[in-house]
C-alpha positions as CSV (number, residue, x, y, z in Angstrom):
1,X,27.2,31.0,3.2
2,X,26.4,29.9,-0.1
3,X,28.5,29.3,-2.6
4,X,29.5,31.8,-5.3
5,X,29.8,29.0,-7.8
6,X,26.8,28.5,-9.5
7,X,26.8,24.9,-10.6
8,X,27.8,24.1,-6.8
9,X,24.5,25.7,-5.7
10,X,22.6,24.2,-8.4
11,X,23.6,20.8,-7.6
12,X,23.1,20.9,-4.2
13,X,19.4,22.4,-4.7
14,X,18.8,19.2,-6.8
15,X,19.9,16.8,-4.0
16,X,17.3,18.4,-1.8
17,X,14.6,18.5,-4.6
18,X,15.5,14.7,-5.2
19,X,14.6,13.6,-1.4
20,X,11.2,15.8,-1.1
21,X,10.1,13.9,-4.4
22,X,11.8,10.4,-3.4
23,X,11.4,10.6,0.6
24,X,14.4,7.6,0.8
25,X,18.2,8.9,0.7
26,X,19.2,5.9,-1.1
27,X,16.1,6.2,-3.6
28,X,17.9,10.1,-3.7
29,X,21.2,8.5,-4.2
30,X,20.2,6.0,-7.0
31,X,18.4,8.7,-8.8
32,X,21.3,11.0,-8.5
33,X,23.7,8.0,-10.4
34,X,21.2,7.2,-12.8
35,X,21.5,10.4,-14.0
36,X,25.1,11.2,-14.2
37,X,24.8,14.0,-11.8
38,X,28.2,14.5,-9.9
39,X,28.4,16.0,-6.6
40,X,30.9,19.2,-5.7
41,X,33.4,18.3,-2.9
42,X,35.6,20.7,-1.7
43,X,39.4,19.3,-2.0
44,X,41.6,22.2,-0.9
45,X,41.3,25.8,-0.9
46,X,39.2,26.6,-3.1
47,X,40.1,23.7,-5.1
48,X,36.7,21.8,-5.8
49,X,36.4,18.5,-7.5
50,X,33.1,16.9,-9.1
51,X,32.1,13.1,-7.7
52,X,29.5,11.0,-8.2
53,X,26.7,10.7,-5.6
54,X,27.6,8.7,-2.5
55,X,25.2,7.3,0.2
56,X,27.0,9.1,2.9
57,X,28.0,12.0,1.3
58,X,23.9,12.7,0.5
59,X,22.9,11.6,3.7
60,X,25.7,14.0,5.6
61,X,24.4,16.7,3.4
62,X,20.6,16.5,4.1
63,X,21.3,16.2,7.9
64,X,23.3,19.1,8.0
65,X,21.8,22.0,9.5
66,X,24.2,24.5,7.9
67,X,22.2,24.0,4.8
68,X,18.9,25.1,6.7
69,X,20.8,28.6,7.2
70,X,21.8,27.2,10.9
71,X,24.9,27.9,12.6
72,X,25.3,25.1,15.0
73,X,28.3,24.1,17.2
74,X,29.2,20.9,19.1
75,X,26.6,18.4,16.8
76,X,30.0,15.8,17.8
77,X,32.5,15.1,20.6
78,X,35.5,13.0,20.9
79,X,34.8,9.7,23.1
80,X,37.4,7.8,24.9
81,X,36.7,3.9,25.0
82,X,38.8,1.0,26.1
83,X,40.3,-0.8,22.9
84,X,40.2,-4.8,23.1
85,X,44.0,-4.8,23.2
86,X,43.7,-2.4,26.1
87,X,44.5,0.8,24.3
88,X,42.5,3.8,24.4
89,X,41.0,4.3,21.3
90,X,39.0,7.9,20.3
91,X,36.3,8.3,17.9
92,X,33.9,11.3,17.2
93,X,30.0,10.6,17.6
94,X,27.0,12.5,17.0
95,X,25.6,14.5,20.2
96,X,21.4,14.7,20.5
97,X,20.3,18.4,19.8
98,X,19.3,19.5,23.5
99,X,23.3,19.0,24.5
100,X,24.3,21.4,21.2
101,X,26.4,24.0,22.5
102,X,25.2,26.6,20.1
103,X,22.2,26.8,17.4
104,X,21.3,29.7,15.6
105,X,18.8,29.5,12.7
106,X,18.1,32.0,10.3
107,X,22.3,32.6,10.7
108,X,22.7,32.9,6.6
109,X,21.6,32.4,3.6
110,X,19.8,28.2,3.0
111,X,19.1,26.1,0.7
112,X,15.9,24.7,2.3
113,X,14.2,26.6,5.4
114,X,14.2,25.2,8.7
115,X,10.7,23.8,9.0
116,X,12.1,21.6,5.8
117,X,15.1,20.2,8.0
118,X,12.6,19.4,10.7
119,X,10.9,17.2,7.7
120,X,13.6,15.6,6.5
121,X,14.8,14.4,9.4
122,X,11.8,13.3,10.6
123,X,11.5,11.2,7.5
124,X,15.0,9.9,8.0
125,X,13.6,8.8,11.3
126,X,10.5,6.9,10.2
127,X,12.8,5.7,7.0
128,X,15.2,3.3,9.5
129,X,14.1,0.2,9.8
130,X,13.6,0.4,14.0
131,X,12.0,-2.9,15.5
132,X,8.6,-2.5,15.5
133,X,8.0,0.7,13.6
134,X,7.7,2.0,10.4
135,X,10.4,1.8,7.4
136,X,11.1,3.2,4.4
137,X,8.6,2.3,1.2
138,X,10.1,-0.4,-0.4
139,X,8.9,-2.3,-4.0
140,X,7.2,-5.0,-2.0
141,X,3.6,-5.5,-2.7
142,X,2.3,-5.2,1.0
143,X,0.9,-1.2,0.3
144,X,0.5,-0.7,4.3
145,X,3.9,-1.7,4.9
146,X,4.7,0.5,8.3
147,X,1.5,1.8,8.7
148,X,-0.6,-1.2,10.5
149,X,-0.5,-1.0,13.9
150,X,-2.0,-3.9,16.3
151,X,-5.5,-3.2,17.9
152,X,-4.4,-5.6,20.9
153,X,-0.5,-4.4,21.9
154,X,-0.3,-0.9,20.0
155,X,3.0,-1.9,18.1
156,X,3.4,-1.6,14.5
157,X,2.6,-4.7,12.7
158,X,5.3,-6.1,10.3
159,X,4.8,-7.5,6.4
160,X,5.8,-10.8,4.9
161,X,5.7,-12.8,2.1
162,X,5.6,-16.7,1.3
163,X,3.8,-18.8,-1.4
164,X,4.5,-19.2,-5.1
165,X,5.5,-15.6,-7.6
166,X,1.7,-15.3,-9.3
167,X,0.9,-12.2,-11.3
168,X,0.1,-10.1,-8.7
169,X,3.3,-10.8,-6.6
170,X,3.9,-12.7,-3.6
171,X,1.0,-13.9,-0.9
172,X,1.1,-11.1,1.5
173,X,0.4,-10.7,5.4
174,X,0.5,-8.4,8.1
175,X,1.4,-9.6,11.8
176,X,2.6,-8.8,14.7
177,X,5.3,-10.3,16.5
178,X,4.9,-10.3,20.3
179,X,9.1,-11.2,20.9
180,X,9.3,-7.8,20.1
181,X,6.6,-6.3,22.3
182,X,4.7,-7.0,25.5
183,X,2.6,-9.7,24.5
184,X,3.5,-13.2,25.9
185,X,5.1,-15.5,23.4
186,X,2.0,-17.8,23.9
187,X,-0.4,-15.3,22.7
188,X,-4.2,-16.0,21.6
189,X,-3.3,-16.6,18.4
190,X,-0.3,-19.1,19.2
191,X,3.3,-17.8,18.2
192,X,1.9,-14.2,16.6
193,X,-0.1,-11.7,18.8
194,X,-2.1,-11.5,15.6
195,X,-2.0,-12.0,12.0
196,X,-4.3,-11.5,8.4
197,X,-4.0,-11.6,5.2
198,X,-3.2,-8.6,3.2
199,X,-4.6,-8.3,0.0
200,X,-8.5,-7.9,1.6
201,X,-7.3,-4.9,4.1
202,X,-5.0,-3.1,1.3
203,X,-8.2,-3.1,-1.2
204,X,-10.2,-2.4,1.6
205,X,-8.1,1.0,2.6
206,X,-7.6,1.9,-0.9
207,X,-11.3,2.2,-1.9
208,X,-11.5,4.8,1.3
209,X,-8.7,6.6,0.2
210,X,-9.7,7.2,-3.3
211,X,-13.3,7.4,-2.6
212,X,-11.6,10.2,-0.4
213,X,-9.4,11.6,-2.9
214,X,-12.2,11.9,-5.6
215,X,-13.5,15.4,-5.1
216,X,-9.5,17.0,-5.1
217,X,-9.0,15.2,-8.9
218,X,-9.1,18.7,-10.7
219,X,-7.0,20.1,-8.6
220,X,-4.4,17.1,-8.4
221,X,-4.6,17.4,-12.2
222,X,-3.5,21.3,-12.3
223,X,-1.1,20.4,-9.8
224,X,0.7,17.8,-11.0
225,X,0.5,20.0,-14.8
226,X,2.7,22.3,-12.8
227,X,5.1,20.2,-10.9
228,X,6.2,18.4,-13.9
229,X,7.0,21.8,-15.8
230,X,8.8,22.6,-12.6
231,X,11.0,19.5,-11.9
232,X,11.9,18.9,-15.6
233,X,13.1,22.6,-15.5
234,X,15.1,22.2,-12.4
235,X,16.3,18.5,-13.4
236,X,17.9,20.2,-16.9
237,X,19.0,23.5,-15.4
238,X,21.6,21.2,-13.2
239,X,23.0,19.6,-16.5
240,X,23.1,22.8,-18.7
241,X,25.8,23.9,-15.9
242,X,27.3,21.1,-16.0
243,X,27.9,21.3,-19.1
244,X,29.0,25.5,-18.6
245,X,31.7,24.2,-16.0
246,X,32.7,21.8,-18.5
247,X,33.3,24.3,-21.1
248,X,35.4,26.4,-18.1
249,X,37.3,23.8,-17.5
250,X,38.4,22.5,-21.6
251,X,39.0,26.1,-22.0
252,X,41.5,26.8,-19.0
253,X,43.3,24.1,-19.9
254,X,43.8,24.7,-23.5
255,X,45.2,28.2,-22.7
256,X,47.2,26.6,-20.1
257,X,48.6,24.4,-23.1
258,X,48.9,27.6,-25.4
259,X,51.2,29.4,-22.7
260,X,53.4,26.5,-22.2
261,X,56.5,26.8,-24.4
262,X,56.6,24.2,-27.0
263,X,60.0,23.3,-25.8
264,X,59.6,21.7,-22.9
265,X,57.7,18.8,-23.5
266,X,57.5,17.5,-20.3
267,X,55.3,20.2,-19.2
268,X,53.8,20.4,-22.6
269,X,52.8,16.7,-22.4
270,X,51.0,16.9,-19.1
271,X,48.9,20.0,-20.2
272,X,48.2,18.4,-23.5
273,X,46.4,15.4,-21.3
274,X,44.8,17.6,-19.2
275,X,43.3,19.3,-22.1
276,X,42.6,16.0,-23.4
277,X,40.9,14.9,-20.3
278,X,38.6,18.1,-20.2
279,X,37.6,17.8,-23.5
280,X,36.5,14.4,-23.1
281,X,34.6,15.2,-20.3
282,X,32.4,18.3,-21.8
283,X,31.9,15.3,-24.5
284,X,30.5,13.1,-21.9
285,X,28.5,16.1,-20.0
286,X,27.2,17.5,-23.6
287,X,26.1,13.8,-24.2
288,X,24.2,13.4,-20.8
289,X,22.2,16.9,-21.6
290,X,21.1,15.6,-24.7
291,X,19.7,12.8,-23.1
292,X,17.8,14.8,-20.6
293,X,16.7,16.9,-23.2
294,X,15.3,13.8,-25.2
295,X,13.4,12.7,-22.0
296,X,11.7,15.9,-21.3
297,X,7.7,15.2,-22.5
298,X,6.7,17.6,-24.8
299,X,4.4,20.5,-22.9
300,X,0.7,20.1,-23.4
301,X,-1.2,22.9,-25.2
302,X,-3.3,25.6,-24.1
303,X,-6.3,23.6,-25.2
304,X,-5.1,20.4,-23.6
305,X,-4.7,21.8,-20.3
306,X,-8.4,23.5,-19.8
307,X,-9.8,20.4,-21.7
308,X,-7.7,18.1,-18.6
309,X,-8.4,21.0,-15.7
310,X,-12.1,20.6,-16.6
311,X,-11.8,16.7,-16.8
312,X,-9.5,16.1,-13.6
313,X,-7.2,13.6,-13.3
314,X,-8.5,9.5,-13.2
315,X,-6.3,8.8,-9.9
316,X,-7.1,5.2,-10.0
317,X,-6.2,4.5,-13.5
318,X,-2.8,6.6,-12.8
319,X,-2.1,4.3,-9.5
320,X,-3.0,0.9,-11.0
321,X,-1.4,1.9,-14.2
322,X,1.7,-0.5,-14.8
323,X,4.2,2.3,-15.0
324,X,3.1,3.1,-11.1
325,X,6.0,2.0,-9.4
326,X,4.7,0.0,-5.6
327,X,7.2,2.5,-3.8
328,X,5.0,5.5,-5.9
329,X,2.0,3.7,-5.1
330,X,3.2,3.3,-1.0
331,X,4.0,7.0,-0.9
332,X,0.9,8.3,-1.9
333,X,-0.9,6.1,0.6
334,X,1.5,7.8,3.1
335,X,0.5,11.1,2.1
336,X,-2.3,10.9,3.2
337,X,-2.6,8.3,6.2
338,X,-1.2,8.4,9.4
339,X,-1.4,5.1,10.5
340,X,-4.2,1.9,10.7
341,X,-5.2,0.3,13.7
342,X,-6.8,-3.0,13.4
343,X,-7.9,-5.7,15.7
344,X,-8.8,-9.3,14.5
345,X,-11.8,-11.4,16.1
346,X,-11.0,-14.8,14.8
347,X,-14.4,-16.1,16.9
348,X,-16.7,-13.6,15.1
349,X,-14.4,-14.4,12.5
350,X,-13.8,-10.3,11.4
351,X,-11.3,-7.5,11.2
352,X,-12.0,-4.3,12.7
353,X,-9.6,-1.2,11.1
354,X,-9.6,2.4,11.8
355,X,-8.1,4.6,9.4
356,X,-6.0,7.4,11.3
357,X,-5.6,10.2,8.7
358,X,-3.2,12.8,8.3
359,X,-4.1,16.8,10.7
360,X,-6.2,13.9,12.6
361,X,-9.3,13.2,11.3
362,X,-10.4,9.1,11.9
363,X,-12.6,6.7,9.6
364,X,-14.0,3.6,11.1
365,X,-14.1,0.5,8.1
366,X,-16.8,-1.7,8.0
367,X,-15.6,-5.0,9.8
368,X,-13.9,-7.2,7.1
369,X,-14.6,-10.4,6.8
370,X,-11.6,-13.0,8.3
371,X,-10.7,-15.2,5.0
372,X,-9.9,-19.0,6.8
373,X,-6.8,-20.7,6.0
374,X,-7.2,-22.1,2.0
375,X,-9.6,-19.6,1.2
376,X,-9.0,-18.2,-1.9
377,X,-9.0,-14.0,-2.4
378,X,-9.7,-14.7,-5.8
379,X,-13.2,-15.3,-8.0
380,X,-14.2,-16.1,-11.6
381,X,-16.8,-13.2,-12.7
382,X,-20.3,-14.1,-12.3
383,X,-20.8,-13.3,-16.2
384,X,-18.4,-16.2,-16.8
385,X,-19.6,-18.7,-14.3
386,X,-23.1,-18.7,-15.8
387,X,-21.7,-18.6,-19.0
388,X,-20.3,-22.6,-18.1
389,X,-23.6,-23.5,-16.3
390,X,-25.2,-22.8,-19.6
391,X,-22.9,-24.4,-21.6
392,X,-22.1,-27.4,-19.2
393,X,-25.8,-28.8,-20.2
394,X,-24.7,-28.9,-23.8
395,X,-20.8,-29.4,-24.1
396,X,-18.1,-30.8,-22.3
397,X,-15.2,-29.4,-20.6
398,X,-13.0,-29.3,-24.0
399,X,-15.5,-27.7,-26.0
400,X,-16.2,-25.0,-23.3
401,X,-12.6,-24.1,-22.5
402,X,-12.5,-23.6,-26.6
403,X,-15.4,-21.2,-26.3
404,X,-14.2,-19.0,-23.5
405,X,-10.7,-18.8,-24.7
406,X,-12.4,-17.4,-28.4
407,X,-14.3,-15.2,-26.0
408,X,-11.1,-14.0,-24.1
409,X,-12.5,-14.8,-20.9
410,X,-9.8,-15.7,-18.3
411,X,-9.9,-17.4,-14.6
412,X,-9.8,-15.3,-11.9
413,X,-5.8,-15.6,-12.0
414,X,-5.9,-14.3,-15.7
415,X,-4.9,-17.4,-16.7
416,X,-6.4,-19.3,-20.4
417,X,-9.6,-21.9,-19.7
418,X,-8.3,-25.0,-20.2
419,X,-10.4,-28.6,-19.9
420,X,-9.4,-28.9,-16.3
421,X,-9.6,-25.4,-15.4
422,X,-13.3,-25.7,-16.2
423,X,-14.0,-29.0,-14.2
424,X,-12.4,-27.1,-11.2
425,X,-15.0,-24.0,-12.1
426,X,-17.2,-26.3,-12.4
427,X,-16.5,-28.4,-9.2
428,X,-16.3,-25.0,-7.0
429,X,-19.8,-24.2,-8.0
430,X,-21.6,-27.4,-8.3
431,X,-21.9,-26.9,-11.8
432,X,-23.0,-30.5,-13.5
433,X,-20.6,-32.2,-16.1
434,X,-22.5,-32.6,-19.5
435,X,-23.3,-36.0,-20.1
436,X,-25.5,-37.1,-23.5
437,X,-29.1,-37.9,-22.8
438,X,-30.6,-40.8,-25.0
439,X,-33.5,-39.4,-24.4
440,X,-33.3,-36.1,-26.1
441,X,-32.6,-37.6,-29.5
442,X,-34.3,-40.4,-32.0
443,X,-33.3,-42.2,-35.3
444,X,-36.0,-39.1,-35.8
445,X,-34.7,-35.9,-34.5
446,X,-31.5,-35.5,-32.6
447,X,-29.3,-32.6,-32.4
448,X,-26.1,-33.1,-33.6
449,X,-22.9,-31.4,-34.0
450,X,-21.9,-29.5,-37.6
451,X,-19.3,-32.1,-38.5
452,X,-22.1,-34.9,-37.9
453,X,-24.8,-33.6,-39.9
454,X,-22.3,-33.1,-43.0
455,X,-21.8,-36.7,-42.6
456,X,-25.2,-37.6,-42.5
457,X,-26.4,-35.2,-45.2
458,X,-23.0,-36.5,-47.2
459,X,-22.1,-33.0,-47.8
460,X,-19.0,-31.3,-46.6
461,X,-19.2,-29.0,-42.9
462,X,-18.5,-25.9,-45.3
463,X,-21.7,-26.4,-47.1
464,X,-23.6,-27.0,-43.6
465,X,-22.3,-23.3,-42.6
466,X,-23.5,-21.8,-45.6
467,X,-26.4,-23.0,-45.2
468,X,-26.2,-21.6,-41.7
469,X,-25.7,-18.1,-43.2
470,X,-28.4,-18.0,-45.9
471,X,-31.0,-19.6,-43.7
472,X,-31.4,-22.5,-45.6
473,X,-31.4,-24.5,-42.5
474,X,-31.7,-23.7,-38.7
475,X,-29.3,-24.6,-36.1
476,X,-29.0,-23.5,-32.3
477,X,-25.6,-21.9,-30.7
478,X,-26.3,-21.4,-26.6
479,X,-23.3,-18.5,-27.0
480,X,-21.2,-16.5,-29.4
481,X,-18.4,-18.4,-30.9
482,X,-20.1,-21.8,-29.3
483,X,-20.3,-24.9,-31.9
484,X,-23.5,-25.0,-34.0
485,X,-25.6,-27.9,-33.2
486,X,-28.1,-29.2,-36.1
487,X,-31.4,-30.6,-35.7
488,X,-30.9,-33.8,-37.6
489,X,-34.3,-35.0,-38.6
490,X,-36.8,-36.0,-41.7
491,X,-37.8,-32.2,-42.3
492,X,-33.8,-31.9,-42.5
493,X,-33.4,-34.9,-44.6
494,X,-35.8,-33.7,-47.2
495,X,-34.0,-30.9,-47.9
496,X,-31.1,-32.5,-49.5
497,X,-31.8,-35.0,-52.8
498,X,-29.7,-36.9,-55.2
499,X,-31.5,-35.6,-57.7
500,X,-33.4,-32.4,-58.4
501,X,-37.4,-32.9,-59.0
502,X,-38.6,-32.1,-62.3
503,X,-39.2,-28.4,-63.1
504,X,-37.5,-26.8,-59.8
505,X,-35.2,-24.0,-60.3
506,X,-31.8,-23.0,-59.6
507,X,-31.2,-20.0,-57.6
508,X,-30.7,-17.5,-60.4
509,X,-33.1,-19.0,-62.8
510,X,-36.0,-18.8,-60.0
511,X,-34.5,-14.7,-59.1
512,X,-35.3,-14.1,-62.9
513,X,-38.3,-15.9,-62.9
514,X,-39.5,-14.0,-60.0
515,X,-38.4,-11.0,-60.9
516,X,-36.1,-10.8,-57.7
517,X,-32.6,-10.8,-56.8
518,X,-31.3,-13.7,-55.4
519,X,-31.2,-12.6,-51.2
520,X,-35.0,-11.8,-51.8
521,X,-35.0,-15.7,-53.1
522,X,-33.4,-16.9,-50.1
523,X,-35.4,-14.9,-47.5
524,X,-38.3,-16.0,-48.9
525,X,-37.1,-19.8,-48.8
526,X,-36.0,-18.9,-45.0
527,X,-39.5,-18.0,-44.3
528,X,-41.2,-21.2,-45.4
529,X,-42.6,-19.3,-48.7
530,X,-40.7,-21.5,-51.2
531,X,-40.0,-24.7,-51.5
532,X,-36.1,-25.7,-52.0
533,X,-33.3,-28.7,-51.9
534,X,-30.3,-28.9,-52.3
535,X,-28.8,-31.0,-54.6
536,X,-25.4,-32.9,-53.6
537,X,-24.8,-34.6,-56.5
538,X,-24.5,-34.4,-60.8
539,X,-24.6,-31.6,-62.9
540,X,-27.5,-29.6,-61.2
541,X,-25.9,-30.0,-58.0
542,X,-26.6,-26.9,-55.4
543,X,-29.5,-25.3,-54.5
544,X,-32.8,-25.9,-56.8
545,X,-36.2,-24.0,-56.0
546,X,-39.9,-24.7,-56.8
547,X,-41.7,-21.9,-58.4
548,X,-45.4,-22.7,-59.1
549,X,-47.1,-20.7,-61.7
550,X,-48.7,-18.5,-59.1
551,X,-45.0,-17.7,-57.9
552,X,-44.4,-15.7,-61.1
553,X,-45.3,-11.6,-61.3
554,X,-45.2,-12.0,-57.3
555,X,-43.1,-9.2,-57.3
556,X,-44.2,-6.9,-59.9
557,X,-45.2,-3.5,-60.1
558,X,-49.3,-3.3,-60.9
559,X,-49.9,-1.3,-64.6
């Protein structure tokens, strides 16, 4: 029967609710703790006393078919064995279901309904780690741990791990081990039956499964609206009577203190710690509730919810999303695959998988591609390798690492371009290190860098990228953020004078004698319309215009 007590009935609900959303007892168990919810246990006759959450106490209590609204009799025996020291010794031991002596479902009132035992025990099952099968999902990064099963010797393949930490986790691989199986020792494929990388087949699974679950977003949205409502509800309603009992208890044991005759102290001292003790406890239950409260997300609005039931839910951004957990990511994967078979061809050099799905239904992948020993998973974008083929003809391998770290371009590890990360990008493509060709400049024309041409110009680089920006002088830049190179030659060279000529203008005096403001000035000296220098040194220094008599009234309105 179930328990008058409502706080006992509560919290055992929430142990239940915990392993449906966790499917691990000791995920159950730590969730339990990191909550501060205590268990009831019963301590006498109707004495009950609250403790925190224990592996064994959870496990007992989700394998228990009493909970299911069973009666069941003889689930243990007593078995007599031989002691070392030649004693009989007696211990009790679990009995399988068929040799029961009595089982009666639907016998009382449950907690979950019998169909819900049948799962969690089967989950407990696939949850142990059994040679050669499946295991409970763990934080590693293999996502198909316990689901890959060998094409060749039908046992489940196992995961492993090895190479340096990178951003991404560990190097992963599936294999199977044929000590455990059927398979001779000296297999094809030397000490394994047969082995692959993982990272190719997990991606390779993953875009079937969400190119699978893309039609049911809307509804995983709505869904998922709902559960959260629901959980949150049931996770506080175990706190707030908690906190009730709490209250119970403080209160029983102050009037205990009130009754107790002031007199005798010795009894009056115990009672006064006992009230003590309760009070301090409703503190620390009071305390815990608060924080529950201040975790619960505030509920979305009326308008929210059509605007994100119309939308559906982005189920790849949720799973890649860094607040994913692997163990979340693992579960939802086993939600809705049964198992993968796959079979690698190391002569045609591919891996053949079939995707077993869960109520039965089978998809065939196209057969991956077997990556050799050395070969790297990883690739630098296209975008970016053409990028430092274009480049590489002008700059070397400093001066392009400087460009594509401005452009936040990364390597394929999403690590910063540095001068030797490029020559090894540059290496892997056959990409060409720059090297200067005499030929392409002259004491006449040569293209030069920014820095250069203020020396040869004698002016500072500041004044060189001004004259960038008004289009006083032209300059080429293969990329954004790329170094400006200048075309040094005479044409340059006779833009810059000692000394201004006789009768030229400086930039506001030629606006006014124009009749223009000074950016029309400029664009007209960009085009080639007007003739201008600048002047690097004396009192007229800067830029000076010529504006012929036929320049004047250019601009002015007809009478």
């Amino acid at each position: 029967m179930k328990s008058a007590d409502e706080a006992v009935r509560e919290t055992i609900g929430t142990v239940f609710a915990r392993f449906f959303e966790l499917c691990s007892v000791r995920q159950a168990v730590l969730s339990l703790r990191d909550d501060g919810l205590l268990l009831p246990r019963r301590r006498g006759p109707g004495e009950i006393e609250w403790v925190p959450a224990a592996y064994t106490a959870v496990h007992d209590m989700l394998i228990n078919p009493t909970y299911a609204g069973a009666f069941a009799y003889g689930r243990r025996q007593s078995q007599r064995r031989l002691g070392e020291d030649g004693r009989a010794r007696v211990s009790i031991v679990p009995v399988p279901r068929e040799r029961w002596r009595t089982l009666i479902t639907d016998h009382h009132p449950a907690y979950v309904s019998w169909e819900q035992h049948e799962q969690i025990l089967a989950q407990i099952a696939r949850n142990a780690p059994t040679a050669g099968e499946g295991a409970a999902a763990r934080e590693g990064q293999a996502l198909l741990q316990g689901l890959v099963r060998c094409g060749r010797c039908g046992r489940r393949m196992h995961s492993a791990y090895s190479g340096a930490r990178g951003r991404e986790g560990y190097a992963r691989r599936y294999y199977c081990d044929p000590r455990e199986g059927q398979v001779a020792h000296n297999g094809p494929d030397g000490p394994e039956c047969q082995g692959l990388g993982g990272r190719q087949l997990d991606e390779a699974v993953l875009a079937e499964v969400f190119g699978v679950l893309e039609p049911a977003a809307i509804q995983a949205t709505v869904k998922a609206l709902a559960d959260r409502e629901a959980s949150e509800t049931t996770r506080l309603r175990a706190f707030e009577l908690a906190v009730e009992r709490a209250r119970y208890d403080a209160e029983r044991a102050r009037r205990q203190f009130d009754a107790c005759e002031p007199e005798n102290r010795l009894v009056a001292r115990t009672l006064e710690t006992n009230w003590e003790t309760a009070l301090r406890e409703l503190e620390r239950v009071e305390g815990e509730l608060s924080t529950q409260r201040g975790r619960r997300t505030s509920p979305l609005s009326s308008e929210e919810l059509e605007r994100l039931e119309r939308a559906g839910a982005d189920l790849r951004a949720i799973f890649d999303a860094p607040s994913t957990s692997q163990r979340d990511r693992k579960l939802l994967v086993r939600a809705l695959i049964s198992e993968i078979v796959v079979t690698v061809d190391r002569d045609a050099s591919t891996i053949d998988a079939t995707i077993s799905w869960e109520g039965g239904a089978s998809t065939k992948l196209t057969p991956l591609k077997l990556r050799r020993q050395g070969q790297s998973y990883r690739a630098t974008d296209e975008d970016t390798v053409e990028l430092v083929r274009r480049l590489a003809a002008h700059y070397d391998d400093k001066t392009i690492a400087y460009i594509l770290a401005n452009q936040k371009r990364r390597t394929a590890t999403g690590l910063r371009f540095t001068q030797h990360r490029v020559c090894n990008l540059r290496n892997s493509h056959d990409i060409p290190a720059y090297t200067p060709d005499p030929a392409a400049g002259s004491a006449d024309s040569e293209l030069v860098s920014v820095q250069r041409a203020a020396r040869e110009l004698d002016v500072t680089p500041q004044t060189v990228y001004r004259w960038l920006r008004d289009g006083f002088i032209k300059g080429e830049q293969p990329a954004p953020t790329a170094p400006w190179r200048i075309r040094l030659d005479d044409e340059l060279r006779s833009k810059v004078a000692e000394h201004a000529p006789d009768g030229w203008l400086g930039l506001d005096d030629a606006a006014r004698a124009l009749g223009v403001v000074r950016q029309t000035v400029l664009h007209r000296v960009q085009r080639g319309e007007l003739a201008a220098v600048h002047v690097r040194r004396g009192k007229r220094k800067g830029l000076r215009i010529q504006v012929k008599p036929e320049h004047a009234g250019l601009f002015d309105t007809p009478q």
